[in-house]
C-alpha positions in Angstrom: 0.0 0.0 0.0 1.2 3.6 -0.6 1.1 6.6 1.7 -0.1 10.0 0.4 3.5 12.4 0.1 1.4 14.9 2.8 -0.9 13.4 4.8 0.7 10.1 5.0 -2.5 8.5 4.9 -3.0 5.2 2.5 -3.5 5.6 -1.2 -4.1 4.5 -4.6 -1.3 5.9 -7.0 -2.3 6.2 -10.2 0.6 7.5 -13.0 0.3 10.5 -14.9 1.9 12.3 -17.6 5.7 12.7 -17.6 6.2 11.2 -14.4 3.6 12.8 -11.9 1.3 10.8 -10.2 -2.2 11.1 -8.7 -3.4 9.8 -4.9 -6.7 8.9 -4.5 -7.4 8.0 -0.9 -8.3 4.4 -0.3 -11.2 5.3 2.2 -13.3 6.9 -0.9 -16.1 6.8 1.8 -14.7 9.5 4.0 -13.1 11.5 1.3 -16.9 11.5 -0.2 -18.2 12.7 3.1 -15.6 15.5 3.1 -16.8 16.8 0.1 -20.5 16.6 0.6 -20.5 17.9 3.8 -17.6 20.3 3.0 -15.4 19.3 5.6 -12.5 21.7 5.7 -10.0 19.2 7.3 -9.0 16.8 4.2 -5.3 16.6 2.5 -4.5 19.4 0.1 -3.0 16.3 -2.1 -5.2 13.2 -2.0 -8.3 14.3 -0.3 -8.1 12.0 2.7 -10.1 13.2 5.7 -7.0 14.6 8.4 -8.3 15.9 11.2 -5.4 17.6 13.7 -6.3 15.7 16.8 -7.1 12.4 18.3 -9.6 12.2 20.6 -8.9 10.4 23.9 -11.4 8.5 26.3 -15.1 8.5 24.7 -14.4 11.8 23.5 -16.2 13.2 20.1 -15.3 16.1 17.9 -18.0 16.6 15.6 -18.2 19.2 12.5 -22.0 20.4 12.2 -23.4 20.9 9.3 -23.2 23.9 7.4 -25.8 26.1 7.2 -26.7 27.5 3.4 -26.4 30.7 2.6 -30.4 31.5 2.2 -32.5 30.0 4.3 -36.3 30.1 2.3 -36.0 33.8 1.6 -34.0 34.9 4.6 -30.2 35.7 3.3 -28.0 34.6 6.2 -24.9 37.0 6.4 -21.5 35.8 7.1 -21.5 36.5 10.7 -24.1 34.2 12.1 -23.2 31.8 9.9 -20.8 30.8 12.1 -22.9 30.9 15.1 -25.5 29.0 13.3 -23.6 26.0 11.9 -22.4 25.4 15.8 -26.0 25.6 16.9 -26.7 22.5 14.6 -27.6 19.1 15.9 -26.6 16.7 13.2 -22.9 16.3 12.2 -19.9 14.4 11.0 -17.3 13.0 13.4 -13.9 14.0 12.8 -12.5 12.1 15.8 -13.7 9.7 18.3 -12.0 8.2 21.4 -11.8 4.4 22.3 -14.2 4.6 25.2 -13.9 4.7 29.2 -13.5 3.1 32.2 -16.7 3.1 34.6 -16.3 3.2 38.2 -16.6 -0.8 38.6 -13.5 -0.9 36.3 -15.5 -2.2 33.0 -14.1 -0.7 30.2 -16.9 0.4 27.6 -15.6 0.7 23.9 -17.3 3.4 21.8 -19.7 2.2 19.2 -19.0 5.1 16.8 -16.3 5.7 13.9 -14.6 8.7 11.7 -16.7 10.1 9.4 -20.6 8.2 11.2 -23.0 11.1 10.8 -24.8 11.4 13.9 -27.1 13.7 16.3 -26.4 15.2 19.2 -27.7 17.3 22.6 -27.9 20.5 20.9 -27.1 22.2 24.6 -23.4 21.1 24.2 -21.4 23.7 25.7 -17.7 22.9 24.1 -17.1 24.4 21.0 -13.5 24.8 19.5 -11.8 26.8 16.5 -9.2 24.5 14.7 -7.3 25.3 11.9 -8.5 23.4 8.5 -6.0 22.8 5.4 -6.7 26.1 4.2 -5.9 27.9 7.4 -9.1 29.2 8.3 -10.6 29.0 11.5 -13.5 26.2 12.0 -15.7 25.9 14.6 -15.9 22.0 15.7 -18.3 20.0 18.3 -16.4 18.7 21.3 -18.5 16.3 23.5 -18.7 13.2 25.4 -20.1 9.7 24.1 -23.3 10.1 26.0 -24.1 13.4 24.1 -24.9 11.6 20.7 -28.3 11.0 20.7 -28.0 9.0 17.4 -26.9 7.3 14.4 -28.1 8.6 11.0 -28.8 5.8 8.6 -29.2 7.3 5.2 -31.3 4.3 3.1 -31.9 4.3 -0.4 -35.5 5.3 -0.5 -37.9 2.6 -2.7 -40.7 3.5 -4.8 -43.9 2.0 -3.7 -44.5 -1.5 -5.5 -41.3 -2.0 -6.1 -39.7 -5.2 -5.0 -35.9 -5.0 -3.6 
């Protein structure tokens, strides 16, 4: 397997013209939820989700979505863009922790993973600025495990009569 030249992240190397080569990130998953959800923290180079920090103990960091630019007929200026997208309750996690010990010393492992879109307490207090790839400041969701509320299963919808 090969590592992207930046973000040292595992890739698919495809060869160009006159040498150069292309990286496409093995996780095309994640790099497709980066761009959808226009996740600031991906490689400049192959695209691969790189978030700056690891979470530790059940930890989550979370990026909210992003709030449009109009909302019906309402133009939403730049300022409380900002404050909007970190009042969101449905997100992408960036970084998750492995889980925690409980005071009868049972470990309980997390049951989410990079890039599960979730929902969460929308009362969460913690909110950090982190620098993305393009250094601009981002807010991000910091919260414990028991502050996602859920898993978002997006299923292909069926039309009626159908069979699967």
């Amino acid at each position: 397997m090969h590592q992207c030249e930046v973000c040292k992240s595992e890739v698919e190397v495809y060869s160009g013209d006159e040498g150069t080569n292309s990286y496409t990130p093995c996780d095309r998953r994640l790099a497709d939820l980066v761009e959808r959800y226009q996740i600031p923290f991906r490689c400049v180079l192959c695209g691969s989700l790189r978030f700056p920090f690891k979470a530790t103990r059940d930890v989550v960091f979370v990026w909210p979505d992003i709030v449009e630019d109009k909302i019906g007929s309402i133009i939403v200026p730049w300022m409380a863009k900002e404050e909007l997208q970190a009042e969101k309750e449905i997100g992408t996690v960036l970084s998750v922790g492995p889980g925690y010990w409980d005071p009868k010393g049972k470990f309980h492992r997390t049951q989410l993973k990079v890039g599960d879109r979730i929902i969460y307490v929308k009362d969460v207090p913690w909110k950090e600025r982190i620098t993305g790839w393009d250094q601009k400041k981002y807010i991000v969701r910091l919260m414990g495990g028991c502050d996602v509320v859920a898993l978002v299963i997006e299923e292909q919808s069926t039309k009626r009569g159908e069979k699967e």
